[in-house]
C-alpha positions as CSV (number, residue, x, y, z in Angstrom):
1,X,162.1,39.2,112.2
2,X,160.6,35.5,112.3
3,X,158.6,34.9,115.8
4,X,160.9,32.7,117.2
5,X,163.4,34.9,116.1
6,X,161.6,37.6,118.2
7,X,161.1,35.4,121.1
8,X,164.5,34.8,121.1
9,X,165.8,38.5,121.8
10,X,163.3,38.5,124.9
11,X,165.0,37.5,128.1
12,X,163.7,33.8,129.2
13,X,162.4,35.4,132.6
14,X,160.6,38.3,130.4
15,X,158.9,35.5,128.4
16,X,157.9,33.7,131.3
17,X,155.9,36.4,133.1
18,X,154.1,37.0,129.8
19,X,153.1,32.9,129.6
20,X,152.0,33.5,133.3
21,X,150.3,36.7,132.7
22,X,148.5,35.0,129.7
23,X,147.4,32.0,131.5
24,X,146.1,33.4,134.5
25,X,144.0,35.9,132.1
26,X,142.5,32.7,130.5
27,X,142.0,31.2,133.8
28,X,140.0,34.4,134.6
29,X,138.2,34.5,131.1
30,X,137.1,30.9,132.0
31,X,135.6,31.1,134.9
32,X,133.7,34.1,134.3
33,X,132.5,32.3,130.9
34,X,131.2,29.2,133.4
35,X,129.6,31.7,135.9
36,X,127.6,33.7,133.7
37,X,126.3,30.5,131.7
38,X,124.4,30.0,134.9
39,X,124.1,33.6,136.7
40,X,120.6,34.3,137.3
41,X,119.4,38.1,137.2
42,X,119.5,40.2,139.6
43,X,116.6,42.4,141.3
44,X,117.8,45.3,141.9
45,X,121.7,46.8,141.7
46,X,122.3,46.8,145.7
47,X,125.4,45.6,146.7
48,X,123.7,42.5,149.0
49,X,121.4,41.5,145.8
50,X,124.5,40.8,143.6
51,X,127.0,39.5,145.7
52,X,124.2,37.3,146.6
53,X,123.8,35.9,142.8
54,X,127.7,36.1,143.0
55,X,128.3,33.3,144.8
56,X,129.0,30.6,142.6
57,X,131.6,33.0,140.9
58,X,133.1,32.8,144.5
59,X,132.9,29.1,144.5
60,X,135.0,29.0,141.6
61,X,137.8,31.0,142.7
62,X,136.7,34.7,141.7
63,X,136.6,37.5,144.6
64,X,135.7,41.1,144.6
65,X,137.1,44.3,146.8
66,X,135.4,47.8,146.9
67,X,137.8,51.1,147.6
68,X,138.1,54.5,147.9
69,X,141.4,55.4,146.3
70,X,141.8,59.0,146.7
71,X,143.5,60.9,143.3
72,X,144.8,63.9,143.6
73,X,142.4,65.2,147.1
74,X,139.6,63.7,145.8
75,X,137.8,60.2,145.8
76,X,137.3,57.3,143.3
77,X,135.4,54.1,143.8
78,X,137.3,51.5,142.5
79,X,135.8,48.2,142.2
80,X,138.2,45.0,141.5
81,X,137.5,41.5,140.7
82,X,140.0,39.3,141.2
83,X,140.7,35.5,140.4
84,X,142.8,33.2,142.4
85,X,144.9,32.5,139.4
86,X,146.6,36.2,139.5
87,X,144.5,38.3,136.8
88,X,142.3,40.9,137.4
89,X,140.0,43.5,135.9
90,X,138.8,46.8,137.5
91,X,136.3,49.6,137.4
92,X,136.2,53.2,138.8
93,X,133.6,56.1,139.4
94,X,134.3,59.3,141.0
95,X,132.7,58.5,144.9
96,X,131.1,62.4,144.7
97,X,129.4,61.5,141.3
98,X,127.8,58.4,143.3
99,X,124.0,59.0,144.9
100,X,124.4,55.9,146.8
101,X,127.8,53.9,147.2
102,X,127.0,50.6,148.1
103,X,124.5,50.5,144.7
104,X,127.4,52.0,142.8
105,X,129.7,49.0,143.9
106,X,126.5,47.1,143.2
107,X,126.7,48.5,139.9
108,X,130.5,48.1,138.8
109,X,130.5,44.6,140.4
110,X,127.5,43.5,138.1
111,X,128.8,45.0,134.9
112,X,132.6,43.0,136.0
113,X,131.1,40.0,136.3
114,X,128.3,40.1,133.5
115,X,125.1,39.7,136.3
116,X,122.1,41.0,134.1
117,X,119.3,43.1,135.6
118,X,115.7,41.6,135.8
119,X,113.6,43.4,133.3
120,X,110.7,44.1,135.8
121,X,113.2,45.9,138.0
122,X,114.3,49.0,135.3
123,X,112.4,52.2,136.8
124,X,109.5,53.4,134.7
125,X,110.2,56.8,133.2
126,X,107.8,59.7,133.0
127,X,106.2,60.5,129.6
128,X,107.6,63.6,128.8
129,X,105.3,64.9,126.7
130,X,106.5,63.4,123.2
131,X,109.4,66.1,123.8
132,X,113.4,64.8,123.1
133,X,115.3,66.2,125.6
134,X,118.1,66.0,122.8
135,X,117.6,64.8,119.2
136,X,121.2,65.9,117.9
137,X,124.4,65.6,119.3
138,X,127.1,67.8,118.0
139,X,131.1,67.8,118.5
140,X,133.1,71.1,119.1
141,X,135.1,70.5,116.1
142,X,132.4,70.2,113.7
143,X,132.9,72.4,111.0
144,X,130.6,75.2,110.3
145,X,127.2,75.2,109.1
146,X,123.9,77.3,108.3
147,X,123.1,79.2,111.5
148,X,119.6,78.7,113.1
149,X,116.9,79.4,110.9
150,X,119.0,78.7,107.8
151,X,117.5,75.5,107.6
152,X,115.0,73.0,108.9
153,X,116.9,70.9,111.8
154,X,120.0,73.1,112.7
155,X,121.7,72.6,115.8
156,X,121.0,75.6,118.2
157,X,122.9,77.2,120.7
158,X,120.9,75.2,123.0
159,X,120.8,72.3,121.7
160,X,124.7,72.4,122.1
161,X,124.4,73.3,126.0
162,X,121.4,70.8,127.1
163,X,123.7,68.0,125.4
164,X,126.8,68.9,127.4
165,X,124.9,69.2,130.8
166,X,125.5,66.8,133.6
167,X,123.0,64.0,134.1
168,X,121.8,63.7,137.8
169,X,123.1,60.8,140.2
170,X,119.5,59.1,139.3
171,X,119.7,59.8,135.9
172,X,122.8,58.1,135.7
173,X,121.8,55.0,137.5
174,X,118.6,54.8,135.2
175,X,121.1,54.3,132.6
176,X,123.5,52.6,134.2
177,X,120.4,50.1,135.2
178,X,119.1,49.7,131.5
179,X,122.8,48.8,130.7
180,X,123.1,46.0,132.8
181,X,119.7,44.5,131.5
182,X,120.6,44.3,127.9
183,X,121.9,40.4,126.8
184,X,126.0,40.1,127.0
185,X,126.4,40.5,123.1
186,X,124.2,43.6,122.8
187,X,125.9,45.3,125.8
188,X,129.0,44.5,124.8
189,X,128.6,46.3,120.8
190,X,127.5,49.3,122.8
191,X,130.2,49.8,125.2
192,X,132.7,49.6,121.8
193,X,130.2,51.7,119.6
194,X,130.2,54.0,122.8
195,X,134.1,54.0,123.0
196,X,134.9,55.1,119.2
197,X,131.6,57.7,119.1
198,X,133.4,59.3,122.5
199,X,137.0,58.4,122.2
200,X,136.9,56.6,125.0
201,X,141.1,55.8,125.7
202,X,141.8,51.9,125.2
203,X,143.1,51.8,128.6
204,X,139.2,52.9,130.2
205,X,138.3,49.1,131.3
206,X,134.9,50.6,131.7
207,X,132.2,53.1,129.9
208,X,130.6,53.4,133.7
209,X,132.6,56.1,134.6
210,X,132.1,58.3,131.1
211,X,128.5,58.2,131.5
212,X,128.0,61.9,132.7
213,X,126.6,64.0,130.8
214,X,123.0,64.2,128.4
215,X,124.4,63.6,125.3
216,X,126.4,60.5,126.8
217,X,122.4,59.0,127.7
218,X,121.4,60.0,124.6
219,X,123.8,57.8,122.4
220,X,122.2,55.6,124.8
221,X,119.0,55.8,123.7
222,X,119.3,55.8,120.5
223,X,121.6,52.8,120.3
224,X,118.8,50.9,122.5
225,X,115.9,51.9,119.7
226,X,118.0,50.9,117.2
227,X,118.4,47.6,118.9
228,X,115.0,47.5,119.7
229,X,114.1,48.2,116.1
230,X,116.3,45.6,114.6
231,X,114.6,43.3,116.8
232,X,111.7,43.5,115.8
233,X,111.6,44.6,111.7
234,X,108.1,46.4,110.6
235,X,106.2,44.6,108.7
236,X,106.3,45.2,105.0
């Protein structure tokens, strides 16, 4: 069937809530394209901080809300922005998984509207003794291997548990944090190498929510060494 053949067969009003729907995404595309051309990084992830550096977003027809939408008995923070030609784009975190809500709207409202992180502002973490908390991470349908001892580098037991564990709320908002500072291209190639490595559904508008768990920050971390190593090539 030819396109306008196809276009035909769709009712006139059906085709013009898609040309709206379209357009008003654009409209929305656009002005977030001219905001973050001129956003200027933000401090720290407190709500106050980047609403503040939100402004001219604001200016140009873009608004934000912040709820608790409760699923089921229990409570998600849903943050949406909004433009004032119709379209909109969302993100969610469970409220109990939150340390601090107003940094997690601080959060979600950033990653929406592309506000980077100041550099100087990422937490410094502990040296840890030149021990990985994880080196491996391994999938529950992974077939079979040699058991532990069998040979050099096998996945324990352990190994296994310490990657499924949860991350705390702070651990989770270090990452979160070192996220939001990376440039818009390199966080955008994680979040989609994130979403095929963990099958992240399609219809997820955000990786914020998924990051729970230690083997979730340590795709993390090796993405950003990667990155980092790429960056700058050793010298031959």
């Amino acid at each position: 069937m030819t396109p306008s053949l196809a276009r035909a067969a769709v009712p006139t009003d059906a085709l013009g809530l898609l040309d709206e729907k379209g357009s008003a995404e654009r409209a929305l595309t656009a002005a977030l394209a001219s905001f973050q051309e001129q956003v200027q990084a933000v401090p720290s992830l407190d709500l106050a901080a980047v609403v503040e550096a939100a402004r001219p977003a604001f200016a140009s027809g873009i608004a934000f809300s912040a709820q608790l939408v409760d699923i089921r008995g229990r409570n998600k923070l849903r943050v949406t922005v909004m433009h004032a030609g119709g379209a909109e784009v969302s993100s969610e975190e469970w409220a109990d998984q939150a340390d601090d809500l107003l940094k997690a709207s601080g959060w979600m409202l950033a990653m929406l509207l592309g506000i980077p992180l100041a550099k100087q502002a990422l937490p410094v973490e502990p040296e840890k003794n030149g021990v990985n908390c994880l080196a491996i991470v391994v999938h529950p349908d992974a077939s079979a291997g040699p058991g532990p001892g069998e040979e050099e580098g096998a996945v324990s037991a352990t190994d296994f548990d310490v990657a499924l564990e949860p991350l705390t709320p702070q651990e989770i908002e270090a990452t979160h944090q070192r996220i939001l500072a990376l440039p818009q291209a390199a966080r955008q190639a994680l979040t989609k190498s994130f979403r095929e490595h963990f099958q992240v559904p399609r219809n997820a508008r955000s990786i914020g929510d998924r990051i729970t768990q230690h083997q979730h920050s340590a795709f993390i971390d090796r993405f950003l060494e990667e990155l980092e190593g790429d960056a700058n090539p050793a010298e031959p």
